[in-house]
Backbone bond lengths (Angstrom), bond angles and torsions (degrees), N, CA, C in turn:
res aa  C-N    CA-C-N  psi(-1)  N-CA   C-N-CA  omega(-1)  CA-C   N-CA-C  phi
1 X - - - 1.474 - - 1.524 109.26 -
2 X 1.316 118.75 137.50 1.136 110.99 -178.73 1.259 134.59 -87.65
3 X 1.561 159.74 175.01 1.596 131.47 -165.04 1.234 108.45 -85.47
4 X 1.972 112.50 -14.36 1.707 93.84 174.79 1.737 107.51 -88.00
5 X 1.183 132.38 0.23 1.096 122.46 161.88 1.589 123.51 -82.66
6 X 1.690 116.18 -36.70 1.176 122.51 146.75 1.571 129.17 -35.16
7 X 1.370 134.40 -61.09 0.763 148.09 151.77 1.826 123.45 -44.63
8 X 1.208 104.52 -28.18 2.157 117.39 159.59 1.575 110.89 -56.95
9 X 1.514 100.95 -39.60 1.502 125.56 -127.19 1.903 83.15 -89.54
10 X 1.726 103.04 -38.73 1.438 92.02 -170.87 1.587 104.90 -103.51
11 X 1.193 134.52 4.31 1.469 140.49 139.06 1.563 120.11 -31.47
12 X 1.430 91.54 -70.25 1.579 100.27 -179.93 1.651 106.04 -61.94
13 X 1.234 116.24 -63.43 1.415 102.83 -170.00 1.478 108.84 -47.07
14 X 1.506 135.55 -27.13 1.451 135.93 170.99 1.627 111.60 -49.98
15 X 1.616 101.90 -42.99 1.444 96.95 -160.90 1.734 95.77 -92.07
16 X 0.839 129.94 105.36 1.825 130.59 -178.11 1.858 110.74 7.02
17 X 1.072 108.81 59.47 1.108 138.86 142.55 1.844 107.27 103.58
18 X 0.867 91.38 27.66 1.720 107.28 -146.57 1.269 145.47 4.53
19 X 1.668 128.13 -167.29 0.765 112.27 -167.96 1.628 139.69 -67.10
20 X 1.739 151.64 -161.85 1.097 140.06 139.80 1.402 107.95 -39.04
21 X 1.527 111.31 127.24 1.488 107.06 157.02 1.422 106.87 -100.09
22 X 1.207 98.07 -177.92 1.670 108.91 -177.65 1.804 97.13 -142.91
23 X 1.201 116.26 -88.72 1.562 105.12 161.96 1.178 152.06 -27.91
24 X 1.808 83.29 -44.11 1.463 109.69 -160.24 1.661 115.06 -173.54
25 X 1.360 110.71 -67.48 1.281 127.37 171.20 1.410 110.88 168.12
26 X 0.942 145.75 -175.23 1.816 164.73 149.57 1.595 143.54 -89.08
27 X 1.591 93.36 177.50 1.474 87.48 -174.46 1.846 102.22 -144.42
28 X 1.561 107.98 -176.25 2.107 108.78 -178.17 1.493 89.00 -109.43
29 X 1.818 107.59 -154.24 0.997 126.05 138.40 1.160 111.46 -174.75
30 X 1.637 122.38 175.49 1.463 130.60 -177.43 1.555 134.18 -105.83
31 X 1.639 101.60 15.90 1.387 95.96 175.59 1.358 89.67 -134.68
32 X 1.676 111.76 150.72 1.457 127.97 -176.57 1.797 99.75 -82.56
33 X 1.049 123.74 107.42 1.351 123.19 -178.19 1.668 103.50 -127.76
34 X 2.022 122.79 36.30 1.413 91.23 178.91 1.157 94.53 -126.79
35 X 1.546 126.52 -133.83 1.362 108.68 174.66 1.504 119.70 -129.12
36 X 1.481 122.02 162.32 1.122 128.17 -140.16 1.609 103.11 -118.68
37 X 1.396 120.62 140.61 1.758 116.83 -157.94 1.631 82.95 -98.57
38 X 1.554 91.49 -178.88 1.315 101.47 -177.34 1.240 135.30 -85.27
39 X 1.175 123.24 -5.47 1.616 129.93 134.08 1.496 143.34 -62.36
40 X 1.396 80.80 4.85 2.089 107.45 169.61 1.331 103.27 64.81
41 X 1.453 117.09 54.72 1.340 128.55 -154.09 1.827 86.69 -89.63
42 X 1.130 139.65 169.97 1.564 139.51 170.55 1.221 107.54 -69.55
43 X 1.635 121.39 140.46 1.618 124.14 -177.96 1.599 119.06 -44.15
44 X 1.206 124.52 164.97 1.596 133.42 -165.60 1.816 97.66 -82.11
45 X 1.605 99.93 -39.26 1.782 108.10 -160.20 1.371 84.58 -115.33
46 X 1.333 89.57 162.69 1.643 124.42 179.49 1.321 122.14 -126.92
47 X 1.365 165.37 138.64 1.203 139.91 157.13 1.871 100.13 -138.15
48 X 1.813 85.43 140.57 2.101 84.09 -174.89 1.298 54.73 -107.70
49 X 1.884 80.89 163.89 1.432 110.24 162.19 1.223 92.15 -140.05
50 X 1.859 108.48 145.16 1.534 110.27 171.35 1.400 107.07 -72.47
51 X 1.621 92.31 157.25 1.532 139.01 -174.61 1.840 95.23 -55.94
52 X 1.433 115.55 -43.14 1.185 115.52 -150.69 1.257 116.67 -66.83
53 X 1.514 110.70 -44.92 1.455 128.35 177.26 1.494 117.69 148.83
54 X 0.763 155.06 -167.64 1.824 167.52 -171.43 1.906 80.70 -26.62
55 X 0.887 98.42 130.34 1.685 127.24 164.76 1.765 106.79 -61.04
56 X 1.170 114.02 128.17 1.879 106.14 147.02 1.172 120.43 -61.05
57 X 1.692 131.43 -49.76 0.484 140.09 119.65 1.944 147.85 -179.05
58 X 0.614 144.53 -130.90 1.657 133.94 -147.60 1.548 121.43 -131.63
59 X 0.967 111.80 103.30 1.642 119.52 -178.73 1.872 133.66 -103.34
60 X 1.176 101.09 134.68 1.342 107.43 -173.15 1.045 140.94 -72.24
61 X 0.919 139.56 104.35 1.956 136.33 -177.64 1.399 122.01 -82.12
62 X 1.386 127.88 118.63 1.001 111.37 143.23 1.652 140.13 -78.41
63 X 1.330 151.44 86.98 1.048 154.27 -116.70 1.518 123.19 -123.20
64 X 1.312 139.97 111.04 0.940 126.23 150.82 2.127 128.69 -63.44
65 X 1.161 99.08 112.40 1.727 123.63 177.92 1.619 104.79 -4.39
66 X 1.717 99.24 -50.18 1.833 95.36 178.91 0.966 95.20 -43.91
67 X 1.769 155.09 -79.69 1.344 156.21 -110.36 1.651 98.71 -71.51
68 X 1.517 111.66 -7.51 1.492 105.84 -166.78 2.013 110.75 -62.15
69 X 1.756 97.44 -26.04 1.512 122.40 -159.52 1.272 94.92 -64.77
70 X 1.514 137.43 -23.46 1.446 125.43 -169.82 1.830 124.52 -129.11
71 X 1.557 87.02 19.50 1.464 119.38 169.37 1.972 99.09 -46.67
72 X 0.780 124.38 21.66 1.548 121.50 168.43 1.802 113.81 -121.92
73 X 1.555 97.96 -49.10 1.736 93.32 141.16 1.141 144.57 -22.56
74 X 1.651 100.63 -75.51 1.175 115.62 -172.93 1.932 94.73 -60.05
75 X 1.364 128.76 -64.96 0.903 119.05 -165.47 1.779 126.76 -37.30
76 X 1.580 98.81 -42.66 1.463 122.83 179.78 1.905 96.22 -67.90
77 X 1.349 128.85 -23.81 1.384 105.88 179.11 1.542 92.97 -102.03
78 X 1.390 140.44 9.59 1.277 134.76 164.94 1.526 104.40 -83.43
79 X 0.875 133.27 -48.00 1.290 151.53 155.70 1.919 125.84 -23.46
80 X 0.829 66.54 -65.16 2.472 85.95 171.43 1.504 96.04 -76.70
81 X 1.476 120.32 -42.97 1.444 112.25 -160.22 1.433 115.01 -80.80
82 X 1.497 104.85 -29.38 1.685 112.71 -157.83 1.347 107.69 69.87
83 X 1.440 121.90 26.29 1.859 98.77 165.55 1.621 95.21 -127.34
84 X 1.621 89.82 161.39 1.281 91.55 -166.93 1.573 96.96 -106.15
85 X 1.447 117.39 156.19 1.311 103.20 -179.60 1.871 108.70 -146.30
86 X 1.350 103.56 143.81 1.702 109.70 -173.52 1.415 99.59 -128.06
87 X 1.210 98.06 119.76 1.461 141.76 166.01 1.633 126.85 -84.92
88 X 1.782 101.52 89.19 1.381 114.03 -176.85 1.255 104.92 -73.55
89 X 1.405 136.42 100.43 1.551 139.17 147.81 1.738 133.52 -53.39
90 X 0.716 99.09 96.91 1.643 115.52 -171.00 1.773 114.63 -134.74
91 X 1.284 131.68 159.37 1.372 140.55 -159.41 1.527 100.62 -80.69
92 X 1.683 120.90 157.36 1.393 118.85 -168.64 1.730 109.93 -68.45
93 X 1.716 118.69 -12.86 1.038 115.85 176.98 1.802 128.39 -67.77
94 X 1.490 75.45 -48.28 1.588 86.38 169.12 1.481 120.58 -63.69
95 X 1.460 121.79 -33.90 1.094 112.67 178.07 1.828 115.55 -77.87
96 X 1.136 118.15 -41.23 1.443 102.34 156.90 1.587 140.99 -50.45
97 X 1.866 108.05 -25.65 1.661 95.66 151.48 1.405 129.67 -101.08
98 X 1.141 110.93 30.42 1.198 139.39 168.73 2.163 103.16 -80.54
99 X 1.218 84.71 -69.11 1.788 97.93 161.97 1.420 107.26 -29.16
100 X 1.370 97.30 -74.64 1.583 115.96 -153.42 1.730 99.81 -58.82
101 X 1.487 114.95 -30.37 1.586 109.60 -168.11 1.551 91.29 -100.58
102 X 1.631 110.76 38.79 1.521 89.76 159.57 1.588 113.23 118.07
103 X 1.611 98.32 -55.15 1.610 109.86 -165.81 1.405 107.53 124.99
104 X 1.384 109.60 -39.32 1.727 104.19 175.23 1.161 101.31 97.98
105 X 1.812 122.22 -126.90 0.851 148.19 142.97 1.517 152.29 -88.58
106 X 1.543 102.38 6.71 1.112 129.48 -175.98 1.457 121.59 -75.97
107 X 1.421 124.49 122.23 1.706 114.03 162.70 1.552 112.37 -60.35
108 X 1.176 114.63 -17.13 1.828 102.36 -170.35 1.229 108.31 -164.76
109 X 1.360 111.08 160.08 2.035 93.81 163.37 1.630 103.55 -126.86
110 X 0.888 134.79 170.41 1.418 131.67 171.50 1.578 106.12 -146.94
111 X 1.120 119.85 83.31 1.816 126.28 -166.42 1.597 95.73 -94.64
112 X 1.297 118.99 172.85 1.745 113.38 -160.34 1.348 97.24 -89.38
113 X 1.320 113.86 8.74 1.827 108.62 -178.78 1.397 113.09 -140.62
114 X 1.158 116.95 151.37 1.805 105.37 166.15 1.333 114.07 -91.89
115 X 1.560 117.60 -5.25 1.182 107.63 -176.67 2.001 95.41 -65.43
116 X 1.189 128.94 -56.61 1.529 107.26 179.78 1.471 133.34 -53.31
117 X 1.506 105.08 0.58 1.856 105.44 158.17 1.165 101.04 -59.42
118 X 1.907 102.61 -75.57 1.164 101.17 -165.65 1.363 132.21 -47.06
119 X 1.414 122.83 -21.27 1.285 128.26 -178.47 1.514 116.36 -80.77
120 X 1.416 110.84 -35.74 1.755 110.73 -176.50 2.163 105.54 -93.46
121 X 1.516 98.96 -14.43 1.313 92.51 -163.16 1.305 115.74 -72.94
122 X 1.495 131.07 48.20 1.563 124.80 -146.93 1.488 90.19 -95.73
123 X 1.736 142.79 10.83 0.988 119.91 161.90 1.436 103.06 -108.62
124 X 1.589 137.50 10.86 1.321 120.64 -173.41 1.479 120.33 49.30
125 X 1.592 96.04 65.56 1.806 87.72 -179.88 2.023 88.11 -117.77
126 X 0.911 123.77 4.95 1.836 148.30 -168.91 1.584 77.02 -78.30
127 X 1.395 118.22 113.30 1.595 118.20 165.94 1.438 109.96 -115.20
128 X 1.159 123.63 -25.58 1.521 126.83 170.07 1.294 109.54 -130.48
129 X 1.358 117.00 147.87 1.475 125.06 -179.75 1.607 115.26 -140.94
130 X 1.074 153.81 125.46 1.101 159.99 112.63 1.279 143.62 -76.96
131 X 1.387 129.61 159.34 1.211 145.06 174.35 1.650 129.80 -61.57
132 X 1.061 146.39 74.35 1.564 133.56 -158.66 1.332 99.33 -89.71
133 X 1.804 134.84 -23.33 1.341 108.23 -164.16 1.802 103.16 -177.88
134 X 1.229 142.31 176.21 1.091 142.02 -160.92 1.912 97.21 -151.62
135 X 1.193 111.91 112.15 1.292 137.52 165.02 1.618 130.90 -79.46
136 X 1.316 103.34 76.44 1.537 97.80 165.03 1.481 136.95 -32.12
137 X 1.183 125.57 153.65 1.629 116.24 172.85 1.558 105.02 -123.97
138 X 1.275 121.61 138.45 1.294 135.45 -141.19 1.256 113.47 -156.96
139 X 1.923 118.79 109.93 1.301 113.41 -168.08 1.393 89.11 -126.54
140 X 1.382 108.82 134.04 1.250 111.71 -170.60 1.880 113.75 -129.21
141 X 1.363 118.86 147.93 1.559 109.26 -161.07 1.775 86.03 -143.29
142 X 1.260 114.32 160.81 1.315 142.71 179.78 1.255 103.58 -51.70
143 X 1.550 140.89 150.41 1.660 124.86 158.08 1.097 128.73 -54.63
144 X 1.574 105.88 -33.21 1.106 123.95 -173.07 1.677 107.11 -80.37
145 X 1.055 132.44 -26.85 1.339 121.35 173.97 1.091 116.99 -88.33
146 X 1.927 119.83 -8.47 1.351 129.26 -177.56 1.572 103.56 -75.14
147 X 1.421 121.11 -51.97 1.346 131.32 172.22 1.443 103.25 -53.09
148 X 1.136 119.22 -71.90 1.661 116.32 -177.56 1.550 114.49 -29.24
149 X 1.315 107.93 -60.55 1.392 119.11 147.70 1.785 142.12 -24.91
150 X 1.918 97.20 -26.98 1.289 92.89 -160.78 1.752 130.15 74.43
151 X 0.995 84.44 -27.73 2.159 84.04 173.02 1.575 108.68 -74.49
152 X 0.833 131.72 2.01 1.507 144.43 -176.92 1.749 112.95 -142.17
153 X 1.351 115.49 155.85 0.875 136.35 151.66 1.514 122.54 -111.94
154 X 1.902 126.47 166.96 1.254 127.85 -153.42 1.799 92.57 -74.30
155 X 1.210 131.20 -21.57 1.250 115.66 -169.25 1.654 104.23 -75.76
156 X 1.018 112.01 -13.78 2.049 132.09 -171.12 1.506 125.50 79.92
157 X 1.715 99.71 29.63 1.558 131.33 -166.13 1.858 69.69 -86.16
158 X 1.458 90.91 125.52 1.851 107.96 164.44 1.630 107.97 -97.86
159 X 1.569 92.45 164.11 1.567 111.89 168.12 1.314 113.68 -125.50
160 X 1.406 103.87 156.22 1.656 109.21 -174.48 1.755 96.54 -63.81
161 X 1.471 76.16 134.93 2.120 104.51 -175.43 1.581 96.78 -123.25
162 X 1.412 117.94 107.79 1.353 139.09 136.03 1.411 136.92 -14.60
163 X 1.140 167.29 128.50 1.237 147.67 133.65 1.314 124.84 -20.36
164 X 1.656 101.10 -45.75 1.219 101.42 -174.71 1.819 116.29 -97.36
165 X 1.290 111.29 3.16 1.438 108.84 166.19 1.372 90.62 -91.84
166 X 1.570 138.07 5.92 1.670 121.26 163.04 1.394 93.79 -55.53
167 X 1.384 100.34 -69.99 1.311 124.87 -148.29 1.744 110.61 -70.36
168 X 1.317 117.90 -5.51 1.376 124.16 139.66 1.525 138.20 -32.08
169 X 1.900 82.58 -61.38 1.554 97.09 -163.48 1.541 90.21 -90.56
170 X 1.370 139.20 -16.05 1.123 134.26 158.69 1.690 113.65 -37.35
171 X 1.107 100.84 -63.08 1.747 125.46 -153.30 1.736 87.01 -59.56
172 X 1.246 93.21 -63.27 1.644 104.42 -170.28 1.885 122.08 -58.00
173 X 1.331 99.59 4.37 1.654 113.37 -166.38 1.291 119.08 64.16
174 X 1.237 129.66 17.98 1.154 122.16 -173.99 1.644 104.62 -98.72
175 X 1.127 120.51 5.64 1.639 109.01 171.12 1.112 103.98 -152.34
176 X 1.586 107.58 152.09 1.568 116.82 162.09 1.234 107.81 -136.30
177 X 1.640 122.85 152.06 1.588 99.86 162.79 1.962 89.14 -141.41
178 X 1.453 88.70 -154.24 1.819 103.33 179.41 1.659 100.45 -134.38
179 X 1.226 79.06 159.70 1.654 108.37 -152.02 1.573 93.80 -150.31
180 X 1.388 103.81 149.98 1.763 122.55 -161.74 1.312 77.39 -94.53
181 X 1.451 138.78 -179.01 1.487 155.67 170.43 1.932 100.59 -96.99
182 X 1.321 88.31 121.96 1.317 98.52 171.10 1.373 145.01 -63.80
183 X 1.566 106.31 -14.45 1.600 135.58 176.56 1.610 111.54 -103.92
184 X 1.503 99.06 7.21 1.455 98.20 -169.99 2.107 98.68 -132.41
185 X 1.302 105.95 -33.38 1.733 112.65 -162.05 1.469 109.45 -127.36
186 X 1.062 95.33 123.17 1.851 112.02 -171.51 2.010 91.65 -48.07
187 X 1.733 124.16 -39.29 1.453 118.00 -167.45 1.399 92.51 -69.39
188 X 1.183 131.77 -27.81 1.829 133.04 -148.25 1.470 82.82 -87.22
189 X 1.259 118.79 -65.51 1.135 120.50 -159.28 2.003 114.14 -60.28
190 X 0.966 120.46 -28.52 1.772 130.46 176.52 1.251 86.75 -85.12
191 X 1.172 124.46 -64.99 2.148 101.87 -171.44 1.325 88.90 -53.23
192 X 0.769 145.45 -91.27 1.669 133.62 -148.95 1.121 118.64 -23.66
193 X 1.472 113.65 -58.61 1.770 113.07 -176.98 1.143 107.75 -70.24
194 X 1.750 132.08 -25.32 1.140 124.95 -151.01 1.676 83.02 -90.97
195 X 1.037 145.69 -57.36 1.561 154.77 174.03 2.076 84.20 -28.38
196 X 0.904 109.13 -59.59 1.816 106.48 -151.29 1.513 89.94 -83.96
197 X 1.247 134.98 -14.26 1.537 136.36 -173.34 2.180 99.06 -86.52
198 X 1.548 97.16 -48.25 1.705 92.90 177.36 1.528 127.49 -93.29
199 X 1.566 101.72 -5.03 1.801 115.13 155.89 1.447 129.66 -74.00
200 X 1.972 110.66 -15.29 1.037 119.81 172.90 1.746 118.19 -101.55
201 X 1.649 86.51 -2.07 1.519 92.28 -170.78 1.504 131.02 58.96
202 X 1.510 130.01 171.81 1.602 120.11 164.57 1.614 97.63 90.86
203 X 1.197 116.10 168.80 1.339 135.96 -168.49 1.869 114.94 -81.79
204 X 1.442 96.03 -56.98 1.466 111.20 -168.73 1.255 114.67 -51.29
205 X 1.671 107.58 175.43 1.953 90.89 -178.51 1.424 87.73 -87.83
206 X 1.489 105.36 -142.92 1.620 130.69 -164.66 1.444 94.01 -93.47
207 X 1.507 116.91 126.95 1.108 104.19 165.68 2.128 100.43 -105.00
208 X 1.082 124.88 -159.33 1.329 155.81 135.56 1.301 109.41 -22.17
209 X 1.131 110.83 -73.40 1.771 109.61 -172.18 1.143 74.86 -62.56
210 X 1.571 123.23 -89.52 1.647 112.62 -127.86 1.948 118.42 -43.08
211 X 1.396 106.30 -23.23 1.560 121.37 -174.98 1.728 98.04 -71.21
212 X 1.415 135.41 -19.51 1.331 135.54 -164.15 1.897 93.06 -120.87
213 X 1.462 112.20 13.41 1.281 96.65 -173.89 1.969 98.51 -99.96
214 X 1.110 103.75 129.93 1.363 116.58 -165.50 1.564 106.76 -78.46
215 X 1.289 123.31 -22.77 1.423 115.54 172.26 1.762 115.90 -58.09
216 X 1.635 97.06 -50.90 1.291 118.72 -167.75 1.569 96.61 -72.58
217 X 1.270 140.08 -23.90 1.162 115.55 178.37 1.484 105.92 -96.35
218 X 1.235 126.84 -17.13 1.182 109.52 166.42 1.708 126.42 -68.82
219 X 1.329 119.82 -12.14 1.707 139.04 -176.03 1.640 77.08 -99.89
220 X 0.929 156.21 -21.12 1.503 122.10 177.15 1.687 96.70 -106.09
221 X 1.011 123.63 -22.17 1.838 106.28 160.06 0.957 95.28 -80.85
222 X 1.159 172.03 2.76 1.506 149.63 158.75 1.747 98.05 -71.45
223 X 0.929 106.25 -55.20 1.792 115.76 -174.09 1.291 101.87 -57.59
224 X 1.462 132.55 -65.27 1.613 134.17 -176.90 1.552 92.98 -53.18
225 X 1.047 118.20 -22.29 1.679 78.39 -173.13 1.640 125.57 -105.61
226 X 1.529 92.34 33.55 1.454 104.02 158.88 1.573 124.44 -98.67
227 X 1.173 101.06 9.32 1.512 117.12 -171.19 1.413 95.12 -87.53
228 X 1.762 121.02 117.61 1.177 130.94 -167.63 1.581 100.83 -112.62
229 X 0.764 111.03 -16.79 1.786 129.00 -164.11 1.659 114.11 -141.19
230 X 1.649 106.06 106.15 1.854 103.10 178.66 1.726 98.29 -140.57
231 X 1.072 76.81 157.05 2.189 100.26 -168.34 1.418 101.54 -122.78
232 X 1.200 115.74 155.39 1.287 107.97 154.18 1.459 138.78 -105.69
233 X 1.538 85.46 6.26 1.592 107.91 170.01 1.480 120.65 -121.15
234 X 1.018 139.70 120.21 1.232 133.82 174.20 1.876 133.14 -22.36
235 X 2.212 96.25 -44.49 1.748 102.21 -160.01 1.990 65.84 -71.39
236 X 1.116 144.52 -38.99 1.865 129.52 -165.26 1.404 109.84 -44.15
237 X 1.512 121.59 -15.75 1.702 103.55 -141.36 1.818 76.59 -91.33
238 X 1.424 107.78 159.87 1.571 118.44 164.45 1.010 102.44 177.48
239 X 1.348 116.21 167.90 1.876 151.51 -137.33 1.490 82.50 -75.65
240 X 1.471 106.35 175.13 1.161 128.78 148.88 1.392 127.54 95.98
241 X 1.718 105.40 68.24 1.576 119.93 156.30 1.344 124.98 -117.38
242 X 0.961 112.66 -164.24 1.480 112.73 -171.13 1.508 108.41 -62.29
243 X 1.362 109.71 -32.97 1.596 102.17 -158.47 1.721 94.82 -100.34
244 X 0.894 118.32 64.23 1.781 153.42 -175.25 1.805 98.03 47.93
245 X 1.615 101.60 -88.29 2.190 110.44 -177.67 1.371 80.14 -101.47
246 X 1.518 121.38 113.75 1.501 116.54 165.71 1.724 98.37 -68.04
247 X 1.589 115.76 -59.39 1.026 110.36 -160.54 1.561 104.10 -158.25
248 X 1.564 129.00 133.12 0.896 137.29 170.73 1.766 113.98 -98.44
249 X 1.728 115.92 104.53 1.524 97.67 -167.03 1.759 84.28 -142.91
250 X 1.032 116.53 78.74 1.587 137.80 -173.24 1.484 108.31 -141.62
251 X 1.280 126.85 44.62 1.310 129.28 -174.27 1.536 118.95 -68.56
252 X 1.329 129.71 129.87 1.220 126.71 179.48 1.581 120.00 -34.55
């Protein structure tokens, strides 16, 4: 192994266990040096640089945007390590053909899911992998449409809500919300399975059958097609249809 992979190797373990390597492993950083869209949206790249002084040296991320939340980490394992590290932020799609063409130029990627290793990694260049964190899925509606609903009362004391009393008030027109695109956004893509994981009920994941079982895909097109509003990025998804917050599903 070589010392800049050595040196990846004890980065990541700094930052909660870190990210996918591909080479080796990765690195953050602390100055916004990429570029900025025209809604003055926050830069694409990141780079910490340690506290200490002149870097050994400097490693690449490929990054899904969540990773921005623990930019104090990363700094604190830029910091102990002496490497400096820049963190390209880009959507989970891109970072899976990023995979697929190789890796690019990247020491690592760390996208908010592993399902896009597995999906872009079709040459196995992914040599270490770990876990950094566990993502809830979270559909969220107005009080006022929760009560209207019945899942709430006026104090905003909730009741246990179903998948399939979603997909009730779906059926019945009484709800719509927005949803990121599932072929495009690490959030689109976990509501999806998680929608087809509690329509099939039971513990296990998804197998084969259940994906060819025609009931269940017809109860999850019934459900998608209350989705009035889709992004292909998560910071896109926001409020505002008729049926007041259809749905908040933009999870960190």
């Amino acid at each position: 192994m070589s010392s800049l992979r050595r040196r990846a190797a004890v980065v990541a373990a700094a930052v909660c266990a870190g990210a996918l390597a591909l080479t080796g492993c990765t690195a953050f950083n602390n100055s916004d040096d990429g570029t900025v869209d025209g809604n003055g949206a926050s830069a694409t790249t990141q780079t910490f640089q340690p506290s200490g002084g002149k870097p050994t040296a400097t490693l690449s991320i490929a990054s899904g945007s969540e990773n921005k939340e623990v930019a104090t980490a990363i700094q604190k394992a830029a910091d102990q390590s002496n490497v400096a590290v820049t963190m390209h932020y880009m959507g989970s799609l891109e970072i899976m053909n990023a995979l697929k063409a190789g890796g690019q130029n990247y020491d690592a990627v760390w996208p908010a899911s592993s399902m896009w290793i597995s999906m872009g990694d079709a040459k196995h260049i992914v040599k270490d992998a770990a876990s950094t964190s566990t993502t809830p899925i979270v559909f969220g509606i107005a009080k006022s449409k929760a009560v209207k609903l019945g899942w709430a009362d006026d104090s905003g004391a909730t009741k246990p809500v179903s998948t399939a009393d979603i997909l009730a008030a779906v059926s019945d027109g009484k709800l719509t919300f927005s949803m990121t695109s599932a072929t495009q956004s690490n959030s689109g893509a976990s509501v999806y399975l998680a929608f087809m994981t509690a329509l099939r009920g039971g513990d296990g994941p998804l197998t084969e059958a259940d994906l060819a079982d025609d009931q269940l895909k017809t109860s999850v097109t019934k459900l998608l097609s209350g989705v009035d509003r889709s992004s292909g990025l998560s910071d896109c998804c926001s409020p505002g249809s008729a049926s007041g917050w259809p749905a908040a599903e933009c999870p960190a």
